[in-house]
TORLO-898024 format. One line per field, with one value per residue (C-alpha): residue number from 1; residue in three letters; chain; z, x, y. Coordinates in nm, 4 decimals. Example, Ala and Ser with C-alpha at 12.3 -4.5 7.8 and 13.67 -1.06 7.14 Angstrom:
n	[1  2]
res	[ALA  SER]
chain	[A  A]
pz	[0.7800  0.7140]
px	[1.2300  1.3670]
py	[-0.4500  -0.1060]
***
This chain:
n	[1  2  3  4  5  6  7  8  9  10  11  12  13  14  15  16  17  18  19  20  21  22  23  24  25  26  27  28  29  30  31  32  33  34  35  36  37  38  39  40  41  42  43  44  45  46  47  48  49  50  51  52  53  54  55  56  57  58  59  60  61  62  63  64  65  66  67  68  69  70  71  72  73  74  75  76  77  78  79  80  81  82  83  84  85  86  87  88  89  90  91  92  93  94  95  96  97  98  99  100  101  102  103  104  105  106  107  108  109  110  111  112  113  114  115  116  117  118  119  120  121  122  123  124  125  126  127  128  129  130  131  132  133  134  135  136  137  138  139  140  141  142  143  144  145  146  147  148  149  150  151  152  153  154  155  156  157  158  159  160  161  162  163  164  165  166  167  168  169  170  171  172  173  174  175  176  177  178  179  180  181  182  183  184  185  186  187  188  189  190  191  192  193  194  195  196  197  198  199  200  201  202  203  204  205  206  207  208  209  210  211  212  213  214  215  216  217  218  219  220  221  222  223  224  225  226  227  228  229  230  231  232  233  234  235  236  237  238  239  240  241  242  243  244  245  246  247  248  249  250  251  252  253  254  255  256  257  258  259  260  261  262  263  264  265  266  267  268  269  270  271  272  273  274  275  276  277  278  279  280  281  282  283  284  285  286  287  288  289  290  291  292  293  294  295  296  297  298  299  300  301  302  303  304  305  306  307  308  309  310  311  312  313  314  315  316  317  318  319  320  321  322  323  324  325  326  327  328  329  330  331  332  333  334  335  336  337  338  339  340  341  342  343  344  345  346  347  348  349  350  351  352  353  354  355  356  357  358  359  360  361  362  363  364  365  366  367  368  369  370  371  372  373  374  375  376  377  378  379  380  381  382  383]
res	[UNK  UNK  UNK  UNK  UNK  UNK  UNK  UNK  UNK  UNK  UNK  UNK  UNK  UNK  UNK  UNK  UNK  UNK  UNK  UNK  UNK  UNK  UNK  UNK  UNK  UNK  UNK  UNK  UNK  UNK  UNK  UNK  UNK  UNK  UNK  UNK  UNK  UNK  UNK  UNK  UNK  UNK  UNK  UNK  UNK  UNK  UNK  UNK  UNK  UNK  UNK  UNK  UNK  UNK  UNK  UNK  UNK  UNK  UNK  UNK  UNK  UNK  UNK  UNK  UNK  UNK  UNK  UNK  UNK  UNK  UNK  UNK  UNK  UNK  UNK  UNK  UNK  UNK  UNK  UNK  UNK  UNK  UNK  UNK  UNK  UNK  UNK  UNK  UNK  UNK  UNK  UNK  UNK  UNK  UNK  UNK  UNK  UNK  UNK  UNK  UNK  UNK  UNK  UNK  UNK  UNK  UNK  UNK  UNK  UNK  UNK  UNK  UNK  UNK  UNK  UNK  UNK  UNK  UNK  UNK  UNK  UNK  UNK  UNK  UNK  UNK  UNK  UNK  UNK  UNK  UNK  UNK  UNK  UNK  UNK  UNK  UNK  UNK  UNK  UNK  UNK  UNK  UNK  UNK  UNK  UNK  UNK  UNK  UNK  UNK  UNK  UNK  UNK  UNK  UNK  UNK  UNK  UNK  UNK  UNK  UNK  UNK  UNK  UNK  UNK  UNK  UNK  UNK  UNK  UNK  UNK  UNK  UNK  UNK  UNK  UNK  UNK  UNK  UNK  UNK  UNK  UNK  UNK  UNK  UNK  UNK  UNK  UNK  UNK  UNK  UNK  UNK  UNK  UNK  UNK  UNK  UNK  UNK  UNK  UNK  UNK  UNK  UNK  UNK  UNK  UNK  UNK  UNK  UNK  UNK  UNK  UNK  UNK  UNK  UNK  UNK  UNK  UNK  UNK  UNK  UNK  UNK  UNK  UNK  UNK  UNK  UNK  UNK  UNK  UNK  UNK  UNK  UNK  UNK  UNK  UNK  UNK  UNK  UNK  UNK  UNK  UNK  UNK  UNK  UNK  UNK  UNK  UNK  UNK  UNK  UNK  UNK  UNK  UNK  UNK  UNK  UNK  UNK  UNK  UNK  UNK  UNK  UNK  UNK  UNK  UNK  UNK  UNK  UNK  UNK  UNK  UNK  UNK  UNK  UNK  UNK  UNK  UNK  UNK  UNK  UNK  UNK  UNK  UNK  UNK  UNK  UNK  UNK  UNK  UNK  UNK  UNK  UNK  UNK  UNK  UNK  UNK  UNK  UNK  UNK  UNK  UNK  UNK  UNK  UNK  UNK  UNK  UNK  UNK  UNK  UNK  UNK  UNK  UNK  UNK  UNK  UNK  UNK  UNK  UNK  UNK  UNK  UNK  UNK  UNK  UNK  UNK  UNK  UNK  UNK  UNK  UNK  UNK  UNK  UNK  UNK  UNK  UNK  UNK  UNK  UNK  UNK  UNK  UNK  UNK  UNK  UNK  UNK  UNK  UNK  UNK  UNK  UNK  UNK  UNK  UNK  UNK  UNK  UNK  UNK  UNK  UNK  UNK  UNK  UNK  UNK  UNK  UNK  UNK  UNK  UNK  UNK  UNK  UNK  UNK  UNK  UNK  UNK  UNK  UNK  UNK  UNK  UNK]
chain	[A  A  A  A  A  A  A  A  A  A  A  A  A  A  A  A  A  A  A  A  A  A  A  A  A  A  A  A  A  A  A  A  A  A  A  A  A  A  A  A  A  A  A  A  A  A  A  A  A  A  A  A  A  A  A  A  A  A  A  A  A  A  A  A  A  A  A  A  A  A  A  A  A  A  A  A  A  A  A  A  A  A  A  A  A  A  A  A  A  A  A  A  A  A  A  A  A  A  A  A  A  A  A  A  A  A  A  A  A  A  A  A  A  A  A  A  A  A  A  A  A  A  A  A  A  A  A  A  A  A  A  A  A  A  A  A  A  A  A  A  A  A  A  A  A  A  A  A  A  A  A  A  A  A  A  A  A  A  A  A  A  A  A  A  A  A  A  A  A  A  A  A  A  A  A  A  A  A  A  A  A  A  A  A  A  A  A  A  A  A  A  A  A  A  A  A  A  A  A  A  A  A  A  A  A  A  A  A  A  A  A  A  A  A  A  A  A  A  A  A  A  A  A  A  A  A  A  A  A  A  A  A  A  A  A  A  A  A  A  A  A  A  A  A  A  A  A  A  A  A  A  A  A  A  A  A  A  A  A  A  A  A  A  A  A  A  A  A  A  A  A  A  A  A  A  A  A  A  A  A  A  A  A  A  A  A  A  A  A  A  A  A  A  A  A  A  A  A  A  A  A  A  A  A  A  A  A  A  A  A  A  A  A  A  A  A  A  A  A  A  A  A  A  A  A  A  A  A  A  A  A  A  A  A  A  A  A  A  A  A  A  A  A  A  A  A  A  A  A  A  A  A  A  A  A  A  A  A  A  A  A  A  A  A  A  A  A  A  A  A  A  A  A  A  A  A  A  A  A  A  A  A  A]
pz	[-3.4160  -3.5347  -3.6656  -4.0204  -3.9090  -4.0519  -4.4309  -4.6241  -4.4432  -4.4952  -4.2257  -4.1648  -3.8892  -4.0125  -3.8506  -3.9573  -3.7289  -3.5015  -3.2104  -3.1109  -3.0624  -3.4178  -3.3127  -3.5293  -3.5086  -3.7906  -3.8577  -4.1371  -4.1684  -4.4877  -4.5517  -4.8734  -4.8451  -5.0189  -4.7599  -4.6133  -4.3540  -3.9679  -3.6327  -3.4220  -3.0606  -2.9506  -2.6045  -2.4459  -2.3220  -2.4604  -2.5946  -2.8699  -3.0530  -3.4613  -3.5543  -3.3303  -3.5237  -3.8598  -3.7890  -3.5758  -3.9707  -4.1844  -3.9518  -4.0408  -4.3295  -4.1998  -4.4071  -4.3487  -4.5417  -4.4096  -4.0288  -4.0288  -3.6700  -3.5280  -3.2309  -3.1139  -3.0654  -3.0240  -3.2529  -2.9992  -2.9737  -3.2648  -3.4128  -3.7636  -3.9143  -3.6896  -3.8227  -4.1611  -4.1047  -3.9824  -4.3244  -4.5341  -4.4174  -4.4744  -4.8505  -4.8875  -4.7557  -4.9825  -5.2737  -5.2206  -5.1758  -5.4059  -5.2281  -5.1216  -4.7987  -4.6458  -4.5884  -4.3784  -4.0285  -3.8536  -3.5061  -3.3334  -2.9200  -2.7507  -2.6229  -2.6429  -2.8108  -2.9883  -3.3728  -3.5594  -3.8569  -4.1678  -4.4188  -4.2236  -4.1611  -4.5147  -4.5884  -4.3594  -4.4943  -4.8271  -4.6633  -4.4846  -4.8171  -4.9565  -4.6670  -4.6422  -4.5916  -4.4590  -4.2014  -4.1047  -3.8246  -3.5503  -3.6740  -3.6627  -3.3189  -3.2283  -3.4020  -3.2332  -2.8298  -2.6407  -2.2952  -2.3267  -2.2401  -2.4719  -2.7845  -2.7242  -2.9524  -2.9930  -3.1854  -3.1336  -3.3320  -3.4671  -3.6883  -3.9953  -3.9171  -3.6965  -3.4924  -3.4109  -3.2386  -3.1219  -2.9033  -2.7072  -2.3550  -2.0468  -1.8585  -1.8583  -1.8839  -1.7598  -1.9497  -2.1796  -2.3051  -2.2314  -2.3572  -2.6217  -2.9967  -3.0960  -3.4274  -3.4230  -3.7602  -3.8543  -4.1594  -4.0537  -4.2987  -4.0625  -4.1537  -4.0262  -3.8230  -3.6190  -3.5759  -3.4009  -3.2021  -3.1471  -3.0682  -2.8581  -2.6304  -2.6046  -2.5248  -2.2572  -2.0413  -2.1223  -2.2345  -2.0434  -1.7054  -1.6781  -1.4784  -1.4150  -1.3074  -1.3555  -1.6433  -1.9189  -2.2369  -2.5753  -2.8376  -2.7609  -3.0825  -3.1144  -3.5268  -3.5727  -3.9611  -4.1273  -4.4351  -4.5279  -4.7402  -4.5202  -4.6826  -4.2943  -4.1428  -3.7991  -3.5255  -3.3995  -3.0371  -3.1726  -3.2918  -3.0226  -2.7385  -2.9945  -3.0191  -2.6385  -2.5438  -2.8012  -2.6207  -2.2690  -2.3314  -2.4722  -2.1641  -1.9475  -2.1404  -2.0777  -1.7269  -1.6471  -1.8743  -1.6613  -1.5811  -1.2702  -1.1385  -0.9051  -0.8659  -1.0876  -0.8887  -1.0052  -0.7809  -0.7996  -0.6724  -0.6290  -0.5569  -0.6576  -0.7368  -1.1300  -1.3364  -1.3136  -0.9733  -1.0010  -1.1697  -0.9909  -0.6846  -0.8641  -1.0175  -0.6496  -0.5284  -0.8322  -0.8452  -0.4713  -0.4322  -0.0638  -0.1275  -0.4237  -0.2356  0.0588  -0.1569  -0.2833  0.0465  0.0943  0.3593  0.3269  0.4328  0.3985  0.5636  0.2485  0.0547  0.2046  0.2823  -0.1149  -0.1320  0.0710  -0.2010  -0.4689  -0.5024  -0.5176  -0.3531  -0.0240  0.3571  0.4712  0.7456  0.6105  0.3349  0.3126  0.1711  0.0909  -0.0139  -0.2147  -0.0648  0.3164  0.4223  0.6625  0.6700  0.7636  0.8300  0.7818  1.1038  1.1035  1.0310  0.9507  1.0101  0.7285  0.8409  0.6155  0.2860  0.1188  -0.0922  -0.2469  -0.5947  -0.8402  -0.8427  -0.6275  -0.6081  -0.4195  -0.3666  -0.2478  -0.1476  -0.1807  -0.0401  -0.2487  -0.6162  -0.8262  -1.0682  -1.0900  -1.2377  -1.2088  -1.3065  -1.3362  -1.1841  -1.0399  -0.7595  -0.6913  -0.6907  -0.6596  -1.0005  -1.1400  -1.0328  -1.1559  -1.4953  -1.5370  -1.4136  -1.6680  -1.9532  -2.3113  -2.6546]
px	[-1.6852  -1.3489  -1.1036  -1.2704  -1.5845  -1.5499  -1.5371  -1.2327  -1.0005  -0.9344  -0.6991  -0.5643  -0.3462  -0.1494  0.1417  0.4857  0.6529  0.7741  0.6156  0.7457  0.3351  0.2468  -0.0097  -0.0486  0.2142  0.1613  -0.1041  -0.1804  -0.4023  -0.4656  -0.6080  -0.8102  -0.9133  -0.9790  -0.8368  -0.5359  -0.4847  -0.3179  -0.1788  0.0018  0.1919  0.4939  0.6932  0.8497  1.1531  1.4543  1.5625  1.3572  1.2857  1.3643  1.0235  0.9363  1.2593  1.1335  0.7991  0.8545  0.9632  0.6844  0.4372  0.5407  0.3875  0.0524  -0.0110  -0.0065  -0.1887  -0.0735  0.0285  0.1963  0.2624  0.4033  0.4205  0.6427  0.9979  1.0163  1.3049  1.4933  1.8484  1.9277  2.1429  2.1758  2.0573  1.7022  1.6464  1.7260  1.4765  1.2548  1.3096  1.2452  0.9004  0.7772  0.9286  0.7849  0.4122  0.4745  0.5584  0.2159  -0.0299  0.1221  0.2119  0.5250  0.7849  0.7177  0.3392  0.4042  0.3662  0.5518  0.5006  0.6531  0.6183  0.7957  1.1222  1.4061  1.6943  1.5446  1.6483  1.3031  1.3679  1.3236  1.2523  0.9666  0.8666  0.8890  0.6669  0.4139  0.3402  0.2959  -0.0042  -0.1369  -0.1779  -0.2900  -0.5671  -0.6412  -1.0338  -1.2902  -1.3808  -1.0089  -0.9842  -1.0558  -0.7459  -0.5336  -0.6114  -0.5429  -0.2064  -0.0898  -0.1225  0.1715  0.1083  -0.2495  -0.4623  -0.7606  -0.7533  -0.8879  -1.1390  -1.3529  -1.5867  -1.7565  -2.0258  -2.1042  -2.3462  -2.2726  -1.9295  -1.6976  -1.4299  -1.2575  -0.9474  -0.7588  -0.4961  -0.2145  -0.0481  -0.0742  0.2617  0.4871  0.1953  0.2919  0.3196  0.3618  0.2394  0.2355  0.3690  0.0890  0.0003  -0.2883  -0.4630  -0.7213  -0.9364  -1.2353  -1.4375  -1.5099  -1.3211  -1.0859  -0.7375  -0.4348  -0.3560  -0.7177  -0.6273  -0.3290  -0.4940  -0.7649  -0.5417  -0.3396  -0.5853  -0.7592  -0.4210  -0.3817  -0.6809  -0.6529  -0.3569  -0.1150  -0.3428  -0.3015  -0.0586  -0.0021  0.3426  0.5590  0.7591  0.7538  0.8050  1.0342  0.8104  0.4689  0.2496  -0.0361  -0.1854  -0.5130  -0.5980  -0.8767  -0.9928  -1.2702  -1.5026  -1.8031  -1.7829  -1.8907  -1.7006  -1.7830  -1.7465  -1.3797  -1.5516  -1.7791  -1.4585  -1.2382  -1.5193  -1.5584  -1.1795  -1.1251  -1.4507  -1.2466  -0.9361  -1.0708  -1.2344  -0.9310  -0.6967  -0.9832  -0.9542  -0.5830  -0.6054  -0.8645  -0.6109  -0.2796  -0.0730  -0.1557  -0.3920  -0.6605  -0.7850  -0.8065  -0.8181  -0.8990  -0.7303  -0.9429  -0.7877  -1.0078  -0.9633  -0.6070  -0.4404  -0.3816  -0.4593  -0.1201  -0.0750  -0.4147  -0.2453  0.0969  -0.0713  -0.2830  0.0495  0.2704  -0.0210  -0.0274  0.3497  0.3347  0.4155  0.3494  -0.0609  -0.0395  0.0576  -0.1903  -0.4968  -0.4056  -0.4031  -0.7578  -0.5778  -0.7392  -0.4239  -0.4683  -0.1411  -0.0081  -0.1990  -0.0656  0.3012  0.2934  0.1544  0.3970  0.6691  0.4923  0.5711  0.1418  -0.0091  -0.1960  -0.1291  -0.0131  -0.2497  -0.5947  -0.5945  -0.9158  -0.9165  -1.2023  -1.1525  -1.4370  -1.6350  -1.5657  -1.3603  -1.1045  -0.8980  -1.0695  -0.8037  -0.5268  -0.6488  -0.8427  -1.1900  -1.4299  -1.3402  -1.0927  -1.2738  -1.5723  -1.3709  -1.4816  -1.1944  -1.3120  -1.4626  -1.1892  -1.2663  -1.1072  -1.1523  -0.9032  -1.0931  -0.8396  -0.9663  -0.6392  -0.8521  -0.6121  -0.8210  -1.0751  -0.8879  -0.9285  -0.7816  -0.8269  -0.5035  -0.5559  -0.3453  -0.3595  -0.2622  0.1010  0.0284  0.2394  0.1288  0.2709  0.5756  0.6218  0.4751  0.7492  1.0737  0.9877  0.8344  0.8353  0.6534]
py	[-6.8114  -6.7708  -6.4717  -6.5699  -6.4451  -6.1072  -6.1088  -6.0963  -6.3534  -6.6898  -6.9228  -7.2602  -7.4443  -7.7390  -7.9998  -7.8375  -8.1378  -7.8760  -8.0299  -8.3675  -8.4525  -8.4285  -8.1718  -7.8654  -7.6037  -7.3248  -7.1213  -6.8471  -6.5668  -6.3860  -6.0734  -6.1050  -5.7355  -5.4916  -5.3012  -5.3917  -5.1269  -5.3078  -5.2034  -5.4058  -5.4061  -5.5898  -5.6976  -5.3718  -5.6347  -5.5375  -5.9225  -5.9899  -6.2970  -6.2636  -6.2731  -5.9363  -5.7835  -5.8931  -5.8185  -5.4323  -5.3428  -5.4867  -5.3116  -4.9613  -4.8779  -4.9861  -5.2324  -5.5759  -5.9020  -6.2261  -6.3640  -6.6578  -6.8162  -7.1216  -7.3133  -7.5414  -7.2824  -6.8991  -6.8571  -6.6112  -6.6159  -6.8321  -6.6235  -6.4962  -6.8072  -6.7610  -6.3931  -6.5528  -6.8395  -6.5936  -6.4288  -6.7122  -6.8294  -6.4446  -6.4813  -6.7966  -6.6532  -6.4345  -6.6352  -6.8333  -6.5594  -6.3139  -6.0161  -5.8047  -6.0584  -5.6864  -5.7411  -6.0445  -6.0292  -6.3582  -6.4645  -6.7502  -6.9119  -7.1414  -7.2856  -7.0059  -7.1130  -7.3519  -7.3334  -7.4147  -7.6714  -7.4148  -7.7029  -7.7970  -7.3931  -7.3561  -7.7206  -7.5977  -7.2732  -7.4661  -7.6987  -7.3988  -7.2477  -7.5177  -7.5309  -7.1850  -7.1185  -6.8947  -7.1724  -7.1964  -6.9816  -7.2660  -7.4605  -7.1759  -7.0763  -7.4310  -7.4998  -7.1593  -7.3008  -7.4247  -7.5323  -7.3649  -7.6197  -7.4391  -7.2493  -6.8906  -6.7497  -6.4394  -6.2437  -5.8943  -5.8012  -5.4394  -5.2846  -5.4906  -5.5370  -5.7325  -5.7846  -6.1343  -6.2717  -6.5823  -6.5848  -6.8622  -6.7740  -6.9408  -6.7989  -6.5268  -6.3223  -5.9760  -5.6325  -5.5372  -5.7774  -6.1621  -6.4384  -6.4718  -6.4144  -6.2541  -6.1836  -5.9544  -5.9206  -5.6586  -5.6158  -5.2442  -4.9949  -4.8371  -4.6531  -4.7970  -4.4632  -4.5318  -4.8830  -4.7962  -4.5347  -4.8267  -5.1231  -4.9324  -4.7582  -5.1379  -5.3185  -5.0183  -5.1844  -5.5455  -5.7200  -5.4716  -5.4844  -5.9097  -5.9671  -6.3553  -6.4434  -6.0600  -6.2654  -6.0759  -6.2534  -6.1960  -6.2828  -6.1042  -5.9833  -5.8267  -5.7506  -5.6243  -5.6844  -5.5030  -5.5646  -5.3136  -5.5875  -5.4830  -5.1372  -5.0027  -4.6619  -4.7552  -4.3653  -4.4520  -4.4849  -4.7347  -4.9562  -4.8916  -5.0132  -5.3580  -5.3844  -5.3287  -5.5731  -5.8263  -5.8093  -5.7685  -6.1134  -6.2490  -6.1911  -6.3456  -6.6644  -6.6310  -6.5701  -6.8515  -7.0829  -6.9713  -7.2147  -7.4318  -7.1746  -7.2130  -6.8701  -6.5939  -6.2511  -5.9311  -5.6696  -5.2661  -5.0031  -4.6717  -4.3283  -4.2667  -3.9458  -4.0836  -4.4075  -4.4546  -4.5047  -4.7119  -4.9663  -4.9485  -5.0053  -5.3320  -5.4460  -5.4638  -5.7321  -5.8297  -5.9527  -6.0709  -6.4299  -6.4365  -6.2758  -6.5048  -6.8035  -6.6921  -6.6957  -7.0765  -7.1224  -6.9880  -6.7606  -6.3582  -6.2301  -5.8331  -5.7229  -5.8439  -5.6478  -5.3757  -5.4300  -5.4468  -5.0979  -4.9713  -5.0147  -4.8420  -4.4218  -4.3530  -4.1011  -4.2184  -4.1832  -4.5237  -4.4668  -4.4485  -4.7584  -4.9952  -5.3115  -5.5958  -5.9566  -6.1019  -5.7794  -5.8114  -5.5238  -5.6582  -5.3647  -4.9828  -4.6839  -4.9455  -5.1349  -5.4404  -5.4676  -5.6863  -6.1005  -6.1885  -6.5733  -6.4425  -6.4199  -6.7039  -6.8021  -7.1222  -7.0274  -6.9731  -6.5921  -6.3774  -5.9952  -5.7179  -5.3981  -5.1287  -4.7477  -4.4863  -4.2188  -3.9915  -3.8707  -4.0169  -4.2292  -4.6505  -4.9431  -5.3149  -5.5145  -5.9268  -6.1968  -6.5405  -6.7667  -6.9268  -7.3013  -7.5956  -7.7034  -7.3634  -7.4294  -7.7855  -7.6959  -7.4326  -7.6627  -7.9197  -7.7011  -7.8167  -7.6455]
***
């Protein structure tokens, strides 16, 4: 089970010696086709790391063919000489495989600032190459994680076609998107104008509804590849409900792999006036440290549930809100309810129901706990 499940893609993950570990720190994915159609989605933050700039171009023409990635340093504001590094490992992708620098999609994670060796960007690409294979994919998604503490893997199966991803990120996860990669691949003949429409209505319910830590990072990628070899026209809803199960399942594994996290909490809120304020409503819980730090501390602490609420601009009457905690409704008509001492909060999953009592729109946005172990992970971080 890897992104070379579906046919027509070959992948390796090699040691560059970007990582003072040894451990693998490049990976490449190449799209043997014989389509070569892609979509892809990047970080809305305005500071972007080189390899987002380089790689917001090659993307435009819909086609893409090879994603090279590494590990080990994000290659953000490093100046000229880290767009032109940035550059240089597309050319010399290119160079190896045979195709156009402007088909090469490059991705990079890590310490900001930090200026990644080119010699040994440009060596690794050479043993990727070198390694390339259809059984590859498992190395790649391995030489691609930074403080992940698993590689992240998965593959959706259609009728006669496929759809597989990996993916790294275990902080700054917040939309849009995270701090992670992902490469998505499919052996499904779909046009690079349906990917997009695909990829983005997936992202819209997965990747951009996790919500970790509110840190939105500078290098976040997302490339779905496809190469056509199963000869399949899947019905676009077919595709898009693969390609949103495959990336649903791949912010789970990021979630359960967030840093330091005890609990991973899935926060519902129902009957809202739009989606939109659905999600706004998910995403203020979602971003407050003190429920945050209350559920690590096994503490069902609704009124902060709702003082969050209160600083959204959704449609409800402050008066009339319910709210459950692992299905116990403690508050009713914005008064307490049922004993918040029957919330069991000692399984890692945690769910947030919320009724708006204002439409019939939903949305579930995903976050975690605030431990102690978060925060000493993230004073004393290194790729």
């Amino acid at each position: 089970m890897s992104i070379t499940t579906p046919a027509g893609f070959r992948a390796a993950g090699v040691a560059a010696g970007l990582k003072s570990t040894g451990a693998a720190d490049l990976a490449l994915v190449v799209n043997d086709g014989p389509r070569f159609d892609s979509a892809s989605v990047f970080t809305a933050n305005r500071c972007k790391a080189n390899p987002v700039l380089w790689s917001q171009e090659v993307v435009k023409d819909g086609v893409v063919r090879a994603v090279v990635l590494n590990s080990g340093g994000a290659n953000c504001y490093t100046g000229a000489e880290g767009f032109q590094t940035t550059h240089a490992v597309a050319e010399r992708v290119a160079e190896r495989v045979g195709i156009g620098a402007v088909d090469v999609v490059v991705c990079s994670t890590g310490l900001i600032g930090l200026a990644n060796p080119r010699e040994n960007l440009l060596a690794g690409v050479d043993a990727a190459y070198d390694a390339l294979s259809a059984d590859g994919g498992e190395d790649a998604a391995r030489a691609i994680m930074t403080t992940d503490s698993v590689h992240k893997q998965v593959v959706v199966e259609g009728a006669g076609w496929s759809v597989a991803g990996m993916a790294k990120g275990a902080g700054m996860l917040a939309p849009q998107l995270a701090t992670m990669l992902v490469v998505l691949t499919t052996d499904a003949v779909v046009p690079a104008d349906e990917l997009d429409a695909a990829l983005r209505a997936a992202t819209r319910v997965s990747f951009d509804r996790l919500d970790s830590d509110g840190c939105m990072s500078t290098n976040d990628t997302v490339t779905v590849l496809a190469s056509g070899a199963s000869g399949i026209t899947p019905t676009a809803e077919d595709f898009t409900a693969a390609l949103t199960q495959a990336c649903t399942e791949l912010a789970m594994q990021l979630l359960k792999d967030a840093e330091g996290a005890d609990h991973e909490i899935a926060i519902t809120v129902l009957h809202a006036a739009s989606e939109d304020d659905a999600v706004e409503v998910g995403r203020s819980v979602a971003r407050s440290n003190l429920f945050k730090a209350a559920v690590f501390g096994r503490d069902p602490n609704w009124g902060r549930v709702l003082a969050s609420m209160g600083t959204t601009g959704a449609a409800f009457d402050p008066a009339d809100l319910d709210v459950a905690m692992n299905g116990v409704w403690v508050c009713r008509s914005s008064t307490p309810a049922e004993d918040p001492a029957g919330v069991d909060l000692s399984g890692r999953e945690v769910s947030v129901t919320i009724d708006l009592k204002a439409g019939d729109e939903r949305a579930t946005v995903w976050t975690n706990d605030l431990t102690h172990a978060y925060v000493h992970e993230n004073s004393a971080y290194s790729s």
